[in-house]
CHARMM-style PDB file with segment names, atoms N, HN, CA, C and O in Angstrom:
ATOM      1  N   UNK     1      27.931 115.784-126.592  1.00  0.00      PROA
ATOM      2  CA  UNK     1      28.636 115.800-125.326  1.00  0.00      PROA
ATOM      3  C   UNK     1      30.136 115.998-125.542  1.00  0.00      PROA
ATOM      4  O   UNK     1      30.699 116.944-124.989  1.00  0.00      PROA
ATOM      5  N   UNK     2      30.724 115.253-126.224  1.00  0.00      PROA
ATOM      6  HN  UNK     2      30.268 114.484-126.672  1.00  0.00      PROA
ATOM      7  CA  UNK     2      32.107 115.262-126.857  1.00  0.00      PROA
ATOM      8  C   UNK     2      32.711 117.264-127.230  1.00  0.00      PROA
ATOM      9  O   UNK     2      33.623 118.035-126.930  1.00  0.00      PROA
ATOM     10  N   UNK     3      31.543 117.227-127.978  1.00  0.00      PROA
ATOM     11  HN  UNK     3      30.802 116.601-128.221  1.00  0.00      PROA
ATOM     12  CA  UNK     3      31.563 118.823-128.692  1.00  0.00      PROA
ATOM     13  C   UNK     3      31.990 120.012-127.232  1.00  0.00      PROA
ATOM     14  O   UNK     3      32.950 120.778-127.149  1.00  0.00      PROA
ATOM     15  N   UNK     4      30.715 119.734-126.101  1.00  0.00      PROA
ATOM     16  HN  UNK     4      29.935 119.112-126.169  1.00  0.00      PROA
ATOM     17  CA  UNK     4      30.991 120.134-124.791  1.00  0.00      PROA
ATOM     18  C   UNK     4      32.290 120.349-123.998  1.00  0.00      PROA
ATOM     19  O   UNK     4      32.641 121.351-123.375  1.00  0.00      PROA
ATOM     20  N   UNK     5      33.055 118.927-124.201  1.00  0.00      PROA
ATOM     21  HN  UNK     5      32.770 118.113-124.707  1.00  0.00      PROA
ATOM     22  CA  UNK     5      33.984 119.087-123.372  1.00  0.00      PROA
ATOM     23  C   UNK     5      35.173 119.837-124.335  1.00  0.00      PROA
ATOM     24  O   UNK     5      36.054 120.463-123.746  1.00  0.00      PROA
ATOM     25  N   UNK     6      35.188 119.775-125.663  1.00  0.00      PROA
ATOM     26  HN  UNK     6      34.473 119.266-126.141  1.00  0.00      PROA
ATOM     27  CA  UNK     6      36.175 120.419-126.659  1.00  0.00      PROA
ATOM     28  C   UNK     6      35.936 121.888-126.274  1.00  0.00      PROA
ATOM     29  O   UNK     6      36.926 122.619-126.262  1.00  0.00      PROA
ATOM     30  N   UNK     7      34.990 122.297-126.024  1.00  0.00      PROA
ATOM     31  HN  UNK     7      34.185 121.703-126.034  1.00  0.00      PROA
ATOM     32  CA  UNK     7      34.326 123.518-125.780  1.00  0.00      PROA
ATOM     33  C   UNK     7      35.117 124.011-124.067  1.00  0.00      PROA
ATOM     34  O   UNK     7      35.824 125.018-124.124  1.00  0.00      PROA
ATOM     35  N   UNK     8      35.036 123.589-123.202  1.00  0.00      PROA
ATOM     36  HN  UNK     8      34.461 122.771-123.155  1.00  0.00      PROA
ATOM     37  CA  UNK     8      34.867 123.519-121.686  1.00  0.00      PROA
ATOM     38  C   UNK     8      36.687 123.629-121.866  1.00  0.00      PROA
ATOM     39  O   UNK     8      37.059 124.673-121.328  1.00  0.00      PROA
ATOM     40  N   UNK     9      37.670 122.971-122.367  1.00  0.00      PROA
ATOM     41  HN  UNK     9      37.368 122.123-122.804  1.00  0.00      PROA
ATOM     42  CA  UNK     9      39.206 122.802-122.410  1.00  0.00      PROA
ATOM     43  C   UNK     9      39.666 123.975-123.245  1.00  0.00      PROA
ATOM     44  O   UNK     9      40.673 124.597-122.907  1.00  0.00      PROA
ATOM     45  N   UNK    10      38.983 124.301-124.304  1.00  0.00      PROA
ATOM     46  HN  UNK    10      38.165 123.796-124.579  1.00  0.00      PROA
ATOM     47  CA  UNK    10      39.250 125.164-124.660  1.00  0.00      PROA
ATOM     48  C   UNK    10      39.487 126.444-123.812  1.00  0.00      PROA
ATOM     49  O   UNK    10      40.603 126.954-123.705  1.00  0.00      PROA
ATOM     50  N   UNK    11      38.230 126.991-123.141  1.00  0.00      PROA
ATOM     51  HN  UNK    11      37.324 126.576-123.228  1.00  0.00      PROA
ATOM     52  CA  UNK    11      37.617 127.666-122.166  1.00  0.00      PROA
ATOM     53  C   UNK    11      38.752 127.914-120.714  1.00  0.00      PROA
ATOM     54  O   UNK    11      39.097 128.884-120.039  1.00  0.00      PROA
ATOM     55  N   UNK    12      39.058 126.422-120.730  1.00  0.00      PROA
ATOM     56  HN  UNK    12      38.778 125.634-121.278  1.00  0.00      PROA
ATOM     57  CA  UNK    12      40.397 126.352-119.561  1.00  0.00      PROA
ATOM     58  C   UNK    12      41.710 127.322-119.502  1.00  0.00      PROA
ATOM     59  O   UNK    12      42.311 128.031-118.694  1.00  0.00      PROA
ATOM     60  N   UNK    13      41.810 126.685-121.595  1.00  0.00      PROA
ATOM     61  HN  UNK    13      41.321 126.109-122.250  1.00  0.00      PROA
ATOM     62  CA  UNK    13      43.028 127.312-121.649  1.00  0.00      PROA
ATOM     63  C   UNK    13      43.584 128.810-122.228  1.00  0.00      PROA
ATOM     64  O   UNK    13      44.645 129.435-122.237  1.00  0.00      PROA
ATOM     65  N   UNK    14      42.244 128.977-122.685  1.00  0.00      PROA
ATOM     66  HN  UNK    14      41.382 128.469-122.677  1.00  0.00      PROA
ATOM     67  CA  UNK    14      41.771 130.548-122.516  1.00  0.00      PROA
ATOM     68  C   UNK    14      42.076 131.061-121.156  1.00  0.00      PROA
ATOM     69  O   UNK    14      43.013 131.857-121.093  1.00  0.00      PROA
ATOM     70  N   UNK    15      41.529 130.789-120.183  1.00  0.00      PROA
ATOM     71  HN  UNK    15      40.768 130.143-120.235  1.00  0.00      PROA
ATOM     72  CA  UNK    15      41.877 131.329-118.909  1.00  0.00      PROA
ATOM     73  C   UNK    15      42.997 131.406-118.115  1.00  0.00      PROA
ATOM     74  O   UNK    15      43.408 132.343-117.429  1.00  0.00      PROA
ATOM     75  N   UNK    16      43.562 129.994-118.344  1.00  0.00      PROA
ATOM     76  HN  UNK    16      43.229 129.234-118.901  1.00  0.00      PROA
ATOM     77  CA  UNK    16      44.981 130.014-118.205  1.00  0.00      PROA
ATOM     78  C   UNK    16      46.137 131.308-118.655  1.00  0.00      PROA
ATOM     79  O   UNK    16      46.911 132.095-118.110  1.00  0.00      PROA
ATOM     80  N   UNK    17      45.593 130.868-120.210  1.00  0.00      PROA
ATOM     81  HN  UNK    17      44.964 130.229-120.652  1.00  0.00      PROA
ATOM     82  CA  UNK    17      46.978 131.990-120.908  1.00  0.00      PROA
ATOM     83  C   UNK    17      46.813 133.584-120.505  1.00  0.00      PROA
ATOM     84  O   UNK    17      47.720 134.400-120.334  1.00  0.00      PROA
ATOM     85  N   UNK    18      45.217 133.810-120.393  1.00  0.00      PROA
ATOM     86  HN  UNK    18      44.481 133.148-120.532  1.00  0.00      PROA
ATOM     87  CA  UNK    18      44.731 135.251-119.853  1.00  0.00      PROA
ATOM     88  C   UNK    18      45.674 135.825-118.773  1.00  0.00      PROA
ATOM     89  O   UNK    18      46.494 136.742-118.731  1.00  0.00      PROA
ATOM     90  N   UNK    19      45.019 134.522-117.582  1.00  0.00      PROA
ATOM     91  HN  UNK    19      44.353 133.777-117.617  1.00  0.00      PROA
ATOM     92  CA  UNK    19      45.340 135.100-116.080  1.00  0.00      PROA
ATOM     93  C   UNK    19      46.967 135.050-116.085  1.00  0.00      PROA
ATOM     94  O   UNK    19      47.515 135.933-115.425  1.00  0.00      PROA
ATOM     95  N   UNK    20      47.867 134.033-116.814  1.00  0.00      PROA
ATOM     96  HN  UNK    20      47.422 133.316-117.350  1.00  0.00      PROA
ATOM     97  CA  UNK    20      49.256 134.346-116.853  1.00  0.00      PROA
ATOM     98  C   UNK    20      49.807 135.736-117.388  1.00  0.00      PROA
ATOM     99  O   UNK    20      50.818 136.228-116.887  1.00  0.00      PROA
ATOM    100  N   UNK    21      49.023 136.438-118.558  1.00  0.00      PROA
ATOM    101  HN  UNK    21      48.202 136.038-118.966  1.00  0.00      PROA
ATOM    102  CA  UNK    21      49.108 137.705-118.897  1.00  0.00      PROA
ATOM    103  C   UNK    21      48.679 138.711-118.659  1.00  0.00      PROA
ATOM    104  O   UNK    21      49.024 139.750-119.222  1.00  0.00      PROA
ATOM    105  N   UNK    22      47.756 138.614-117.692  1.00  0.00      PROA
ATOM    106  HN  UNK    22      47.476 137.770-117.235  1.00  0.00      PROA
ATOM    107  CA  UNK    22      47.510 139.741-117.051  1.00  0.00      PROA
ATOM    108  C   UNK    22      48.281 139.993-115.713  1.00  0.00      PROA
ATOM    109  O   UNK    22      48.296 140.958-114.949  1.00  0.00      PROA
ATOM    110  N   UNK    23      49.073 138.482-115.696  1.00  0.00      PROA
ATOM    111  HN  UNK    23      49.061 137.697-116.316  1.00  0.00      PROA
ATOM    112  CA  UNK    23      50.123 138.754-114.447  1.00  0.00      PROA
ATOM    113  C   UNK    23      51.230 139.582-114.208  1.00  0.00      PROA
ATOM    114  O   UNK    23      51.664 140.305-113.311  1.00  0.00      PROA
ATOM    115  N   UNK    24      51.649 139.066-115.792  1.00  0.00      PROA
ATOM    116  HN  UNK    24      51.296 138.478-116.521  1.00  0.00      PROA
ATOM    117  CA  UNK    24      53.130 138.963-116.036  1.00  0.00      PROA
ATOM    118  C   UNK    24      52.483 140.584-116.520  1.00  0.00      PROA
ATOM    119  O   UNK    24      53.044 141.258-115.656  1.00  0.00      PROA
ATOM    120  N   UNK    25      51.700 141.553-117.319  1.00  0.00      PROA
ATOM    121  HN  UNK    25      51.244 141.005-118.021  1.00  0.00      PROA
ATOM    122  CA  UNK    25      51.639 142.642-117.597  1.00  0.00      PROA
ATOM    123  C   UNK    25      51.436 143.468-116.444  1.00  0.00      PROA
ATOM    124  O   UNK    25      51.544 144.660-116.731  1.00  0.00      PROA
ATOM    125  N   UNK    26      51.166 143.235-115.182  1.00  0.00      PROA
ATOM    126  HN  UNK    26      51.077 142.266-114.949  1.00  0.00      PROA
ATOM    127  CA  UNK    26      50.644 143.886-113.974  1.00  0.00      PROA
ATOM    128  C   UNK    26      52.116 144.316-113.115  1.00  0.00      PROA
ATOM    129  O   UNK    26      52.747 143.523-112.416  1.00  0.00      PROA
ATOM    130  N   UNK    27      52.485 145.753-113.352  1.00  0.00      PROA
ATOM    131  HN  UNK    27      51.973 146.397-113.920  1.00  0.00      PROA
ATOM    132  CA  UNK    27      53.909 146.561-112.460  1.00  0.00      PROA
ATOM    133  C   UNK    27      53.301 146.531-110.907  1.00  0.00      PROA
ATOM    134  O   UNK    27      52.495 147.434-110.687  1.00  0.00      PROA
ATOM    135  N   UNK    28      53.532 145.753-109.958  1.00  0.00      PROA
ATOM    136  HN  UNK    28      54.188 145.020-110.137  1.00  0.00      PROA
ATOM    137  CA  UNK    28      53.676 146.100-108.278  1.00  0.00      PROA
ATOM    138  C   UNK    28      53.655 147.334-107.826  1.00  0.00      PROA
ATOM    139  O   UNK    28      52.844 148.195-107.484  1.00  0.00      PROA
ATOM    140  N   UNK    29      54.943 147.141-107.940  1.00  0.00      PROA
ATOM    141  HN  UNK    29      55.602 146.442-108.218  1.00  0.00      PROA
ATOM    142  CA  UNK    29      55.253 148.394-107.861  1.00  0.00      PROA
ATOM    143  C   UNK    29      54.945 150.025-107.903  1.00  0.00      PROA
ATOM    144  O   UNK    29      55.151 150.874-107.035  1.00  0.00      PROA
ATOM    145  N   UNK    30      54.307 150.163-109.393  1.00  0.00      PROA
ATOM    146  HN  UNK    30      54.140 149.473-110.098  1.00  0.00      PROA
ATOM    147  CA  UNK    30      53.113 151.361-109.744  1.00  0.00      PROA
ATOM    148  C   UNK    30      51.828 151.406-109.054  1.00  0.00      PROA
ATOM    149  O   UNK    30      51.241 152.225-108.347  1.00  0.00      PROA
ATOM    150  N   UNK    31      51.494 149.700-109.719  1.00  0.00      PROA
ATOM    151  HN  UNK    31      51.971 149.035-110.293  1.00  0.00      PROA
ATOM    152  CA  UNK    31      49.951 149.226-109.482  1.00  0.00      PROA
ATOM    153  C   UNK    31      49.484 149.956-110.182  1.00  0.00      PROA
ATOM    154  O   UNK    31      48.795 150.923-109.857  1.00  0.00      PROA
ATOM    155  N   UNK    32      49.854 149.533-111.538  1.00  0.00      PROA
ATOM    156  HN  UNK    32      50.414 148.748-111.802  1.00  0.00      PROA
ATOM    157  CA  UNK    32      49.543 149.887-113.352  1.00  0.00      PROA
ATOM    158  C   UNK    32      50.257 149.011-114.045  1.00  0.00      PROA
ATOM    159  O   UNK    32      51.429 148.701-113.832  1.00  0.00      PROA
ATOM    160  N   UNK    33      49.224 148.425-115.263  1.00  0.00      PROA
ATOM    161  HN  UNK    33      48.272 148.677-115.436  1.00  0.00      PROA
ATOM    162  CA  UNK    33      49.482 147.585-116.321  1.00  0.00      PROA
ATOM    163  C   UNK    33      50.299 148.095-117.335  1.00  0.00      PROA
ATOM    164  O   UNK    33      50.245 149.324-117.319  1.00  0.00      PROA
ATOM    165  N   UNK    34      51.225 147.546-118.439  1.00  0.00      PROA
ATOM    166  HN  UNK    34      51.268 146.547-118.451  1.00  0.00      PROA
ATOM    167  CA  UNK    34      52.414 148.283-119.177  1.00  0.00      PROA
ATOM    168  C   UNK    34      51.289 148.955-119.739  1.00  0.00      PROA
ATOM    169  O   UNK    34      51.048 150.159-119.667  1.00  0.00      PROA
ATOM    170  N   UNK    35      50.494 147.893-120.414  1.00  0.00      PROA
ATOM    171  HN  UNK    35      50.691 146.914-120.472  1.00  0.00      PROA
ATOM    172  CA  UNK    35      49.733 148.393-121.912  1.00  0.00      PROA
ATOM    173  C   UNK    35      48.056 148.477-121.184  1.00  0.00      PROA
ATOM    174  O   UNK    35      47.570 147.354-121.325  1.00  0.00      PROA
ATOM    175  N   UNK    36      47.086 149.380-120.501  1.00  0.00      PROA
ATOM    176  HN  UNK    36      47.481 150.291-120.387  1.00  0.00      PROA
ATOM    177  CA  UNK    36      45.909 149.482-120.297  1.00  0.00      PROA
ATOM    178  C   UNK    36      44.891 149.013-121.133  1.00  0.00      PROA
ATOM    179  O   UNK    36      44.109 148.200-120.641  1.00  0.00      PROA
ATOM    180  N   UNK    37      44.711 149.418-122.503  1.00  0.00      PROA
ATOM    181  HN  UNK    37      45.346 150.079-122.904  1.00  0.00      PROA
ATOM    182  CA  UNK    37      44.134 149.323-123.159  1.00  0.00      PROA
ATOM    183  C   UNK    37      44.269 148.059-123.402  1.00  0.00      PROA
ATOM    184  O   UNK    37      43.134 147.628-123.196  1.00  0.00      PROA
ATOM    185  N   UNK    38      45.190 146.824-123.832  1.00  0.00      PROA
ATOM    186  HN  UNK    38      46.111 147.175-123.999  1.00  0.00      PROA
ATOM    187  CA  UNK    38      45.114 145.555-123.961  1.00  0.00      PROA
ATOM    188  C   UNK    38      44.955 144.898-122.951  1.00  0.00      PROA
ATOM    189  O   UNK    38      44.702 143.721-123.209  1.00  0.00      PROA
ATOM    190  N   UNK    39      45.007 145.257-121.379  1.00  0.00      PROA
ATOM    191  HN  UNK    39      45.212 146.213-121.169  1.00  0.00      PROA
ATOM    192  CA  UNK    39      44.781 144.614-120.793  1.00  0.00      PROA
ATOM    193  C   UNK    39      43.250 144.977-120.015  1.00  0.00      PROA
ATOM    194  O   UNK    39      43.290 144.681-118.820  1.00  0.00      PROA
ATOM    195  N   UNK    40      42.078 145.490-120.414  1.00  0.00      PROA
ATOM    196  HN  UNK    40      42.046 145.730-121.384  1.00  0.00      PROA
ATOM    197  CA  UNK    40      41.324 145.322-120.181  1.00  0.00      PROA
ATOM    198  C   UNK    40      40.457 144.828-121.306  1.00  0.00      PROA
ATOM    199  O   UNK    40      39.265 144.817-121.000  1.00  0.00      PROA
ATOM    200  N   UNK    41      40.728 144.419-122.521  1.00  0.00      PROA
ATOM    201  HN  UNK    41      41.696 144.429-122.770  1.00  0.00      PROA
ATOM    202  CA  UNK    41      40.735 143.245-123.362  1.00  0.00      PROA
ATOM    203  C   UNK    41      41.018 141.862-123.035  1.00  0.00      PROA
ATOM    204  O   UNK    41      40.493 140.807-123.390  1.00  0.00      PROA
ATOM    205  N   UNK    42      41.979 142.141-122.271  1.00  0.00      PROA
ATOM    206  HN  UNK    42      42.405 142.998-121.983  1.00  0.00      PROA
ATOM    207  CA  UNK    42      42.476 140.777-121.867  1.00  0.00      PROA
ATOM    208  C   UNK    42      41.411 140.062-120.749  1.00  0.00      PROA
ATOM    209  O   UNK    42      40.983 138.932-120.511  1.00  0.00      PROA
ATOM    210  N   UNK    43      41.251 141.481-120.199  1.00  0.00      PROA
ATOM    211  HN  UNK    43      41.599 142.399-120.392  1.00  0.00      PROA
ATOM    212  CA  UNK    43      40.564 141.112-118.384  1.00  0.00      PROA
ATOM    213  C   UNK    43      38.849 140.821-118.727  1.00  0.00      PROA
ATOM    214  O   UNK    43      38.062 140.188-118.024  1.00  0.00      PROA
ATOM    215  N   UNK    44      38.524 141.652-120.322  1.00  0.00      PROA
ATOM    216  HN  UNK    44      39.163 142.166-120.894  1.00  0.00      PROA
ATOM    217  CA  UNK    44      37.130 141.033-120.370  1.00  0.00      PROA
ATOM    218  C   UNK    44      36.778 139.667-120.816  1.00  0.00      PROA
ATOM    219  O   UNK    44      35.679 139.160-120.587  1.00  0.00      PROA
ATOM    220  N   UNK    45      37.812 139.039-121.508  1.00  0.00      PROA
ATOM    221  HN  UNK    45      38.704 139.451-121.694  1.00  0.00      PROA
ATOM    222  CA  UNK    45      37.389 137.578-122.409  1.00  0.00      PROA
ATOM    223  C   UNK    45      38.114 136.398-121.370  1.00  0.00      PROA
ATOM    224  O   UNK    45      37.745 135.227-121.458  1.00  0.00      PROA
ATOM    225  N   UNK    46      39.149 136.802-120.405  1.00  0.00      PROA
ATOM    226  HN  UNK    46      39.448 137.754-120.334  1.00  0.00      PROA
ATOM    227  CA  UNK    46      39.115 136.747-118.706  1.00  0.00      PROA
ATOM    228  C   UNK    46      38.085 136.496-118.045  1.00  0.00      PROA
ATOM    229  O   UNK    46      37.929 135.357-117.604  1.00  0.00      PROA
ATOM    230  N   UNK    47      37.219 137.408-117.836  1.00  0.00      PROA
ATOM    231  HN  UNK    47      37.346 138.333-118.194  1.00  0.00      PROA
ATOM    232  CA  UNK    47      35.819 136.861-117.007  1.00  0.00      PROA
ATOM    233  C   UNK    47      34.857 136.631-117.571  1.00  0.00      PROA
ATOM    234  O   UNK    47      33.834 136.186-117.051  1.00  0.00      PROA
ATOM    235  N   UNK    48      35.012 136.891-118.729  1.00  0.00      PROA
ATOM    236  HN  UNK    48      35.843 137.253-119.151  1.00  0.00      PROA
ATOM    237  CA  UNK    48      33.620 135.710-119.747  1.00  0.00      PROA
ATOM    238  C   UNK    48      34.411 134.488-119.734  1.00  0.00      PROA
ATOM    239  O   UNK    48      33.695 133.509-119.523  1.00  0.00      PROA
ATOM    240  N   UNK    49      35.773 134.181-119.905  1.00  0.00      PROA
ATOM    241  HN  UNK    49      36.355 134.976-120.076  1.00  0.00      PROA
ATOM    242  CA  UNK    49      35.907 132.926-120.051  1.00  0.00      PROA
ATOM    243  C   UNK    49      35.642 132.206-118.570  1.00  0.00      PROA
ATOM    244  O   UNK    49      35.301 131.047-118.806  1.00  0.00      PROA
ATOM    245  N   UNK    50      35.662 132.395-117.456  1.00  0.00      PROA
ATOM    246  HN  UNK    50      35.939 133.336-117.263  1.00  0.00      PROA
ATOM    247  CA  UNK    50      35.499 132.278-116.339  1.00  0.00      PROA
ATOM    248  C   UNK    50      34.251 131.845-116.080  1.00  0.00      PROA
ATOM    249  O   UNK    50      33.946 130.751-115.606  1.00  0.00      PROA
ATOM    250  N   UNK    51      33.373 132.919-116.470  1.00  0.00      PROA
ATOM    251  HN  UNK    51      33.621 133.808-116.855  1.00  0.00      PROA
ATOM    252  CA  UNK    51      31.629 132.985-116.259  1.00  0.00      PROA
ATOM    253  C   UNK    51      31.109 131.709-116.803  1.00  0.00      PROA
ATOM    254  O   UNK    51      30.228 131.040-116.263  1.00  0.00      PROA
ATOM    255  N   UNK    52      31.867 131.349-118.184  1.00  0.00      PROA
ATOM    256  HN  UNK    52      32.582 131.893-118.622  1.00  0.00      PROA
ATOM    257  CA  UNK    52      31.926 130.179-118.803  1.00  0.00      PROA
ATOM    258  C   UNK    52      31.588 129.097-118.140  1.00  0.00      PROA
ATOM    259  O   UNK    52      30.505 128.524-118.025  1.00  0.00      PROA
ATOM    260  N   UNK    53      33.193 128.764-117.491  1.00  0.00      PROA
ATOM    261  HN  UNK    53      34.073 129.230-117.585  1.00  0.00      PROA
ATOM    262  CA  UNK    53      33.684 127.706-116.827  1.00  0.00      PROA
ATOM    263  C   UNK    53      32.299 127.094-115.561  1.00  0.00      PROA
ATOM    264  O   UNK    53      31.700 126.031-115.397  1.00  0.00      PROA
ATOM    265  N   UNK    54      32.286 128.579-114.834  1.00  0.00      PROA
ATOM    266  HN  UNK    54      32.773 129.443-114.967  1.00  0.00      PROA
ATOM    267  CA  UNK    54      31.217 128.313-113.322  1.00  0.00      PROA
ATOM    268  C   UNK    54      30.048 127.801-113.736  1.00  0.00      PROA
ATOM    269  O   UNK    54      29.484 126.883-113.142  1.00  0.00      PROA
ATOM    270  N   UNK    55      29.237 128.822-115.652  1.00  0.00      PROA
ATOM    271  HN  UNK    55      29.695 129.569-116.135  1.00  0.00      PROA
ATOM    272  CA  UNK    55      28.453 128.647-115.356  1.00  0.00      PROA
ATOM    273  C   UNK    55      28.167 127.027-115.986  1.00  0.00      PROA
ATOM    274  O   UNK    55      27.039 126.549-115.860  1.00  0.00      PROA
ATOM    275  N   UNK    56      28.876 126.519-116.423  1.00  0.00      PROA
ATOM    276  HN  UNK    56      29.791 126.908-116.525  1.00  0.00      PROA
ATOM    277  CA  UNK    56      28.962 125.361-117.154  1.00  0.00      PROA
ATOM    278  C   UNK    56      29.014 123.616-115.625  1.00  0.00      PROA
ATOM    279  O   UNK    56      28.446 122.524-115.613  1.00  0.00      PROA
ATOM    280  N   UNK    57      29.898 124.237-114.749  1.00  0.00      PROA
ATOM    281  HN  UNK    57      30.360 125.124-114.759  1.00  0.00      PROA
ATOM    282  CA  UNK    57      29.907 123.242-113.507  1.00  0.00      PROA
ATOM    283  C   UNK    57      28.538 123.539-112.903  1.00  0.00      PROA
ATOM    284  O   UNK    57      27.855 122.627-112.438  1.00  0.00      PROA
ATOM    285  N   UNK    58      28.175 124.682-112.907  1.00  0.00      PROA
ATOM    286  HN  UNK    58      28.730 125.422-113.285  1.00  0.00      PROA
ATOM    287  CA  UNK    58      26.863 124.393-111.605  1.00  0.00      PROA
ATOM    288  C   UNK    58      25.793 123.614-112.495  1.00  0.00      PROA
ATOM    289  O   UNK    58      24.919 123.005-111.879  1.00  0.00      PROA
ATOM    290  N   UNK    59      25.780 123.573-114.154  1.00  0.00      PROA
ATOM    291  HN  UNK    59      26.490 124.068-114.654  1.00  0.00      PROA
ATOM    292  CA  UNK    59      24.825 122.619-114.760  1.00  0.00      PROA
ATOM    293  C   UNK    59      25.435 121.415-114.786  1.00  0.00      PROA
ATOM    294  O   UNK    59      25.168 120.574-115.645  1.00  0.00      PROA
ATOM    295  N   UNK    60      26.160 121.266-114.001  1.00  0.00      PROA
ATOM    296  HN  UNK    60      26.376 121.949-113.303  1.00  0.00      PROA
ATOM    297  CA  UNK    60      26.898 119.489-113.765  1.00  0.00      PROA
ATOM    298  C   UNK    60      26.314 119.077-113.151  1.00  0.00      PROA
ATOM    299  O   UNK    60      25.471 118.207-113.368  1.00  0.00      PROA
ATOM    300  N   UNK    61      26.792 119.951-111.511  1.00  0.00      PROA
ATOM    301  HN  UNK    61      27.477 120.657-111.335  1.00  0.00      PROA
ATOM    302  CA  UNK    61      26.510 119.679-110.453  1.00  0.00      PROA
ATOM    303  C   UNK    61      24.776 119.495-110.498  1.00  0.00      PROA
ATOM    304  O   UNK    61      24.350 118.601-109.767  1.00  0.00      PROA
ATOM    305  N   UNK    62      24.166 119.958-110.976  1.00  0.00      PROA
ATOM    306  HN  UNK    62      24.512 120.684-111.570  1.00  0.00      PROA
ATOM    307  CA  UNK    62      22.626 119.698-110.887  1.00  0.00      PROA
ATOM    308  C   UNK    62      21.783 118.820-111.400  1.00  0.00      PROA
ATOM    309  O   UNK    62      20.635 118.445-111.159  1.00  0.00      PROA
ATOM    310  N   UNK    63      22.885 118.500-112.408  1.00  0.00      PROA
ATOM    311  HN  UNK    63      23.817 118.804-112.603  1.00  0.00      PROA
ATOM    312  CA  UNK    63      22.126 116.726-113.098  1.00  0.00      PROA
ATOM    313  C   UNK    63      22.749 115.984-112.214  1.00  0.00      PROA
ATOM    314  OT1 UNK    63      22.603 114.761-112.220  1.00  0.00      PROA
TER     315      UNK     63
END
């Protein structure tokens, strides 16, 4: 269980640092990223880390 939650924070802060860099890399203005290629690297381990997170609460919520 312990192992779980080391796992689950990790997962957090994966997502965290992602979604801050895919922010801060995202021009308004254009509506284009500086670097494309790293940021759809960024945007895939982004929504796996995500997919993570959800799919990890709805097996909470069900025990």
């Amino acid at each position: 269980m312990e192992n779980n939650k080391t796992l689950l924070f990790t997962f957090r802060i994966i997502a965290i640092i992602l979604g801050v860099v895919l922010f801060k890399q995202f021009d308004f203005q254009t509506l284009k990223f500086e670097k494309p290629a790293l940021a759809i690297v960024y945007a895939i381990v982004f929504v796996f880390s995500i997919f993570v997170l959800i799919k990890n609460s709805k097996k909470r919520t069900d025990k």
